[in-house]
N, C-alpha and C positions, 0 to 999 in steps of 0.2 A: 072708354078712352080717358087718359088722364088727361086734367085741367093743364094748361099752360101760362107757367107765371110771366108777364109781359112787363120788363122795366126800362127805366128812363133814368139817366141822371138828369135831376132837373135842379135851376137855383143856382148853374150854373152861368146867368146873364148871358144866353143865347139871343143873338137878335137884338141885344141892345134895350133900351130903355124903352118900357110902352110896351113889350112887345110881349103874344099873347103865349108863347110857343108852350112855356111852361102849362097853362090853362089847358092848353089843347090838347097837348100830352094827358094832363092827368082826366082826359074824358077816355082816354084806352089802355091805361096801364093798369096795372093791379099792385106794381110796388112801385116805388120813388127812392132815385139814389137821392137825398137832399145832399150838397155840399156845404158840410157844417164850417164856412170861414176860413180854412187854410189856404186853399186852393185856390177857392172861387167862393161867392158871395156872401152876407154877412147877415147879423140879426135879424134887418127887419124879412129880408129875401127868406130866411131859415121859416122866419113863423108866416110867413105871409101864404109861403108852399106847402109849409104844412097843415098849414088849418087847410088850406082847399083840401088837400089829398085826404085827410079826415072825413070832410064833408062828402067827399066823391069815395070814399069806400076804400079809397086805395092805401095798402100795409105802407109805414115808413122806416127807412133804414137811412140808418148814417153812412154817409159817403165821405170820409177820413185823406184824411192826406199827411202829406209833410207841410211845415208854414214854407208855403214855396208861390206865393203869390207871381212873382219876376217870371216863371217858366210854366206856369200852372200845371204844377205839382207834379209835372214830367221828369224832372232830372233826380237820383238819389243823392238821399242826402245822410250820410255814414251817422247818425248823431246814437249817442250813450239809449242801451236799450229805458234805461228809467226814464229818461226822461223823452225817448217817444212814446213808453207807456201813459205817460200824462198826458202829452199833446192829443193822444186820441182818446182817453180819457177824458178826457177836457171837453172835447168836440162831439164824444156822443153825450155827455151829460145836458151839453149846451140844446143839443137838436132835441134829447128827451124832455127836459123843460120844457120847448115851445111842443113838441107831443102831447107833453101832460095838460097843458093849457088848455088844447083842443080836444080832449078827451078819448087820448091813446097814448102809445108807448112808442118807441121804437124798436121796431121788430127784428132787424136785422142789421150786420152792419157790412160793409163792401168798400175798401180799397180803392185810391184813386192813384193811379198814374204811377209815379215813380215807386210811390209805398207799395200798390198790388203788385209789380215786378218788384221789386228786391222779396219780398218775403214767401215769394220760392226760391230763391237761394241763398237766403241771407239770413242763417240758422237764426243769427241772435237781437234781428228783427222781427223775426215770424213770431 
């Protein structure tokens, strides 16, 4: 039987302040979408989730978006292929940083919202 990879976006301030949701997830997951600041949460949230999910074993991956904080990261946004290459450029080097810190990498990387719908059809986003 093949293994089943189980993930979460997490980091992104479910439950509001205090709250453990993010912890709890990463005791059943095996990957972590962190949201690297576009969308949803920021530095310290980025490394805070990451170190745990290192310590709990769990792979990290960048969960990318458009800078679309007002509708979180739901609505598209048409912008110049280069300089969405940056913006998620940007986001997964930020999230590999606090990886690196905690002694891994980021393993994958996964679309959020309006960016994962546009770049099935939106040749010269994809």
């Amino acid at each position: 039987m093949s293994p089943i990879d189980l993930n979460s976006d997490l980091g992104e301030g479910a439950g509001g302040p205090g709250s453990r949701i993010d912890d709890d997830l990463l005791g059943v997951v095996t990957s972590a979408n962190v949201a690297c600041g576009f969308h949803a949460g920021d530095a310290s949230t980025m490394r805070g989730v990451t170190a745990h999910a290192v310590r709990s074993g769990v792979a990290v991956g960048a969960h990318v978006a458009y800078d679309d904080k007002e509708t979180f990261g739901r609505r598209f946004l048409d912008l110049d292929p280069a300089v969405l290459a940056d913006q998620v450029t940007y986001q997964v080097a930020a999230l590999d940083a606090f990886a690196r810190l905690a002694g891994a990498r980021v393993t994958y990387v996964k679309p959020h919202g309006g960016l994962y719908n546009a770049i099935v059809t939106h040749q010269a986003q994809a």
